[in-house]
N, C-alpha and C positions, 0 to 999 in steps of 0.2 A: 497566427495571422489575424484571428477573429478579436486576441485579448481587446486589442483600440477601438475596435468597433464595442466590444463588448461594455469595457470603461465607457465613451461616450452615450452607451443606453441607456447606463447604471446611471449616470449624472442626468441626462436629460430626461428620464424616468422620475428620478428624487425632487429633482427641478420642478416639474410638473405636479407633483403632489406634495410638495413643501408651496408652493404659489396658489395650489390649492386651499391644502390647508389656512395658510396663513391671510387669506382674499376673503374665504370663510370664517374666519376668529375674528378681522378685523369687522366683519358686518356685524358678527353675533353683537362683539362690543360696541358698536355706534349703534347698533337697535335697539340693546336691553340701556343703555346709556340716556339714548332718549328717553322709551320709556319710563325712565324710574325720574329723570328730572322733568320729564313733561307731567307725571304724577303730581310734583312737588308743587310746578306750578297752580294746577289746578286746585290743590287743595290752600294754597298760599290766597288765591280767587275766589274761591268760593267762602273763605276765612272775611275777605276783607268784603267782601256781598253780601254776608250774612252780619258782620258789627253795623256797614253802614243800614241795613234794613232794620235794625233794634237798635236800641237807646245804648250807643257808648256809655255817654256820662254814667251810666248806671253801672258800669265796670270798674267805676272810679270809688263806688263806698268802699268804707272800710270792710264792712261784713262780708264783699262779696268774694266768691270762693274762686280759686286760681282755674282759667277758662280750662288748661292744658294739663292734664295729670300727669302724662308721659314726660313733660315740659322740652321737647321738641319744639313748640313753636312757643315764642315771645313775642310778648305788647308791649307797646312803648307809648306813651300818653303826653302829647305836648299843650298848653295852654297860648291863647293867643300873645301874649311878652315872648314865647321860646322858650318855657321854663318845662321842664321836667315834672307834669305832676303827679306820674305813677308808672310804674312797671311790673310782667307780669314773668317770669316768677320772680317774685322781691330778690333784689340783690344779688340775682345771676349775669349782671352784668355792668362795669362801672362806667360812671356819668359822660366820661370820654368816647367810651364805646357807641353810647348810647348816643351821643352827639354826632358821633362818626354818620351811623346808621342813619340818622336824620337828614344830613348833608349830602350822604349818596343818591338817598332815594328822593331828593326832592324832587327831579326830572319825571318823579311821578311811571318811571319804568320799572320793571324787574331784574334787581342786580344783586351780584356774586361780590361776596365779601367775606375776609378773612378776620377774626378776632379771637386771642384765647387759643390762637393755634389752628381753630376748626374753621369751617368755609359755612357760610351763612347763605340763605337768598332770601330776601328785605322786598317786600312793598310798605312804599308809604303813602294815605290819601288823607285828603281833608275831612274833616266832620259833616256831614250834609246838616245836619242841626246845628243852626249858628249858636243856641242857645238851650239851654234845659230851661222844663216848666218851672222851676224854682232854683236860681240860679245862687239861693243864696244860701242854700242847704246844699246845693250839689257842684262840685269844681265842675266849671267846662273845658272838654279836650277839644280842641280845634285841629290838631295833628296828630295822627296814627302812624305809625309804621307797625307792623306782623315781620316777624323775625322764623324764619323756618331751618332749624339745626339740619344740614346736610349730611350727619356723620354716619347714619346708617346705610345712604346711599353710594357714601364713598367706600365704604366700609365694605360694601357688595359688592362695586367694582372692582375694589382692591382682589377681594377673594376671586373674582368672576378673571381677573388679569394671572393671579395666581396659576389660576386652571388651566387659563390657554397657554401660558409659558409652560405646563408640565405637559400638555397636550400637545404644543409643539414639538419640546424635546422630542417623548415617542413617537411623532408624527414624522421626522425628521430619521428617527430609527427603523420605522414603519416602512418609510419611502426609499431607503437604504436597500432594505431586506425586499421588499415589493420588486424594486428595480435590477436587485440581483436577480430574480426570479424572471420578471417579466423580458430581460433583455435574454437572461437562456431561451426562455419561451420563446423568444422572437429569432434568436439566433440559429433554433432548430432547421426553419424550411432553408433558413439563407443558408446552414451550410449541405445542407439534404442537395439544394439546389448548385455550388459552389460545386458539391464534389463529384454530381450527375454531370455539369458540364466540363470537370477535367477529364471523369470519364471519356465523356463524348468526343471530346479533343484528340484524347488519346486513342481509341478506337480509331478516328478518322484519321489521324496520322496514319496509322498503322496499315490499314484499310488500302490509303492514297500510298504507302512507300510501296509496297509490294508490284502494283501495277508500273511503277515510276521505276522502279530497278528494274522488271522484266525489260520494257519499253528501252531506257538505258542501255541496258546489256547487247540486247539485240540491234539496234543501232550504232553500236560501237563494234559488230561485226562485220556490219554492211560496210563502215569505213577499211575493213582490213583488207577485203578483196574489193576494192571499185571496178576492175575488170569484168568481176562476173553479171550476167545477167540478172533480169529481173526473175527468171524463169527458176534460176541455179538460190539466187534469193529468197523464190517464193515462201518457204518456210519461216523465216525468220520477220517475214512482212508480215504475214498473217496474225502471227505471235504477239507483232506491235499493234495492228492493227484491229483485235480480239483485247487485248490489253488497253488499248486508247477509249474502245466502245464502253469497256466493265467501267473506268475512269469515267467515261461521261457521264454513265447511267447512275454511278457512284455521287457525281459532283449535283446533279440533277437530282438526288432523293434526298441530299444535305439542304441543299437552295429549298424543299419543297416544307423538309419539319423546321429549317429558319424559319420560313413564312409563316407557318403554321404558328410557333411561337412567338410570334412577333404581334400576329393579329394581321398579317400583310396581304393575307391568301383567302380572299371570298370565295364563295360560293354563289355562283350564276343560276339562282333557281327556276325553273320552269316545269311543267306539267310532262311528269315521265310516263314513257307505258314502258314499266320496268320488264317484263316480259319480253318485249323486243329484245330490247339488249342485251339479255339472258342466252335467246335463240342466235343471234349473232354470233356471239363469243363460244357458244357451244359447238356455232357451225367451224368458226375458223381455228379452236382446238380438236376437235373431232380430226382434223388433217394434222396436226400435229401428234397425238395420240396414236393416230393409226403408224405411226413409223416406230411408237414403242408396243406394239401392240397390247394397248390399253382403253379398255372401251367405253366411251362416254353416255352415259345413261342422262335424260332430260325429261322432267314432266312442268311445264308452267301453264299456269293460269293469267288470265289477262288480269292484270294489276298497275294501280298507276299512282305516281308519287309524287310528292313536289321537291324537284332536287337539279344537282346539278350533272347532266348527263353525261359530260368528259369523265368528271370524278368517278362515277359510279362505273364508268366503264374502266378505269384504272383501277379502283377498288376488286373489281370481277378478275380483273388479267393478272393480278397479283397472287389473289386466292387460289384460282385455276392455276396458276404457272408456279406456283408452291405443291399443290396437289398432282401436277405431270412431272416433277420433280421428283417426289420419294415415292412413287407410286411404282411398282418394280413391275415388268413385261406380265403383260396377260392380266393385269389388275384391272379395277375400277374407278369411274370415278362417277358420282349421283350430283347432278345438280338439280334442285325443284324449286318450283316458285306459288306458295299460295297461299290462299288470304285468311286469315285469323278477324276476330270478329273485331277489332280495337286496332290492328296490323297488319301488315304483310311479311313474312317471313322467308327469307330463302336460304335454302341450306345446302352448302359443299361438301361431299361426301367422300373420302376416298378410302382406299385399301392400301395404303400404302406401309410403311415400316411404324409408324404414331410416335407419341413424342412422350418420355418418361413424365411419370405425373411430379416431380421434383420441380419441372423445367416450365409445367404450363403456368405459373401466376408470371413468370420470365417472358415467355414470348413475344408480347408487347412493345418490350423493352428495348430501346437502340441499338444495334449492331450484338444484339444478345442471339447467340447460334446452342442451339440441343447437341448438335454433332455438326461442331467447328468446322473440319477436316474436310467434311463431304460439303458442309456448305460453300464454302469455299470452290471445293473443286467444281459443283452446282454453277460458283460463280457467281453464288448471291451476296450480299453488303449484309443481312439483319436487318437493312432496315424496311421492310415493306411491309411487316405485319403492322407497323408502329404507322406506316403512311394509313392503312387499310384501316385502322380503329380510327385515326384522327377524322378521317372520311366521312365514317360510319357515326358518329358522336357530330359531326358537323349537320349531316342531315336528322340530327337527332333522336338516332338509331341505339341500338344495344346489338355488342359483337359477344359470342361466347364458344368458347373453345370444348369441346372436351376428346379424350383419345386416350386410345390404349396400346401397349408393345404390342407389334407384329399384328396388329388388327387393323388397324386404320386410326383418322383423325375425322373429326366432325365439327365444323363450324356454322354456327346457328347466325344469321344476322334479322333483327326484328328494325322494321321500318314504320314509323308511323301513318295511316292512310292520310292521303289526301281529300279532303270532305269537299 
């Protein structure tokens, strides 16, 4: 079921770091690109600012030694007719070329030229000295072009384009194997989450058919005798109507963890004195208790919270009404309420049969039951401990369980004070 989604991570994963990648190679090259030609420029500038500051002509003697050792950059010397009267390094370039160079750059800009194969970039300026101080010993140039060989720079681009096309490939392999990875990683909670709620599905099927075929059954008896009274019926009404209530209460703690997962279900907070409601719910299981003969023990402190008081008394009636549930005749039950120096803490205490230590990281859990069978006949869903924690985490509390066989269970709940 997962594979399509899986393929679509792996693509849109690879995607992302192939667009990556290649967003980033394509900067690094138009950065270092400039750089290495805006270099060329500068030195092409400060070439032709340093001939016009000194005496050209004086580059024209014979004796004088080639400006360029590397011979990267070339001079070109024109005399006022347009003749050729020198170049630097002799004979690295022929008269055509050299006329070429002339004619491009006469616009007096900086321009890209190809000769000899390689790529060039040419400035050409006038002489500022219309004349040398002996004009008749020394030829005058009246037109310069600097010729600057590109090949080293192409030469580093070239390698630098090498790199990111092998850097791609891996990158491209990289984001392959990344995207395998990262889409399991991601596919983990979706299918954690996927198979909790077929879970859940199915528990509440199962949950809702049981009451739906009792209900069923026993109203398909009422049809066989319409005669009888309601009196002669009374058992089989009860049945439905004991079966319709567990359905509601059922349908009612579904609607309650939807909200909860939805984000749909606030909290109405206001200024609690948790301690009332403690004494309340004490006083109206106390008559509950006494017909199993189970005796409810109570010690609270005045304590007060900022919470929502419906909640906290659902949260109470669940706990207690779990605790008068497996708590066997002539048992216990301890509830106390009292203040920690950072908290408030109240703890439900019973004696009842406790819950194997296998089962408690489970309790929490939806429709998760320690002993199915009795739950059941209890007549409880599973799902209350799971209401009672969402509760407790909303008021931004901490719930903790611990119990042992045949001893009792003990739940700890810590509330944070209200300052």
């Amino acid at each position: 079921m997962f594979n399509k989604t899986r393929t679509q991570l792996v693509l849109l994963n690879s995607v992302v770091v192939v667009l990556i990648l290649l967003v980033s190679g394509i900067i690094l090259y138009i950065h270092l690109s400039f750089r290495l030609f805006h270099q060329v420029d500068e030195a092409v500038v400060n070439i032709s600012r340093s001939m016009q500051a000194s005496s050209i002509d004086q580059m024209l003697q014979a004796d004088h030694p080639e400006p360029d050792a590397d011979r990267r950059t070339s001079y070109f010397f024109w005399d006022d007719q347009g003749q050729l009267i020198n170049q630097y390094p002799k004979q690295l370039f022929s008269l055509d070329d050299a006329s070429r160079f002339k004619r491009i750059s006469s616009n007096g800009d900086m321009q890209n030229v190809f000769a000899n194969g390689r790529e060039y970039r040419i400035l050409g300026f006038r002489n500022p000295m219309n004349e040398t101080v002996d004009s008749t010993f020394l030829p005058h140039a009246s037109y310069v072009v600097v010729v600057r060989n590109l090949e080293a720079e192409n030469s580093m681009l070239q390698t630098l384009r090498t790199d990111l096309g092998l850097a791609g490939a891996a990158g491209v392999l990289f984001s392959i194997m990344a995207g395998l990875y990262l889409a399991g990683r991601s596919l983990v909670p979706i299918r954690r989450s996927w198979n909790k709620q077929q879970q859940f599905v199915a528990d509440a099927s199962h949950e809702l058919r049981t009451p739906t075929s009792v209900i069923h059954t026993r109203a398909e008896l009422l049809f066989r005798h319409p005669q009888h009274t309601i009196e002669q019926e009374s058992q089989n009404i009860a049945l439905i109507l004991k079966e319709s209530k567990r359905m509601g209460n059922l349908i009612d703690d579904l609607l309650t963890l939807a909200r909860t997962d939805s984000n749909q279900l606030q909290i109405n907070a206001a200024t609690i004195p948790l301690h009332l409601i403690l004494e309340d719910l004490a006083e109206q299981f106390e008559l509950l208790a006494e017909t199993k003969s189970i005796r409810i023990l109570s010690l609270f402190q005045p304590s007060v919270i900022w919470g929502d008081e419906s909640r906290l008394r659902q949260l109470f009636i669940i706990l207690l009404d779990n605790a008068l549930k497996y708590t066997p005749p002539h048992g216990t039950i301890q509830i106390t309420c009292h203040n920690l120096s950072h908290s408030i803490q109240v703890i439900v205490k019973d004696s009842g049969c406790g819950i194997d230590e296998a089962d408690l990281p489970h309790i929490f859990e939806r429709f998760y039951r320690a002993d199915k069978s009795r739950s059941r006949t209890e007549g409880g869903t599973g799902l209350g401990l799971s209401i009672a924690e969402w509760i407790v985490h909303a008021h931004r509390g901490s719930i903790r369980v611990t119990s042992q066989i045949s001893v009792g269970t003990e739940i700890q709940i810590n509330f944070p004070k209200k300052n």
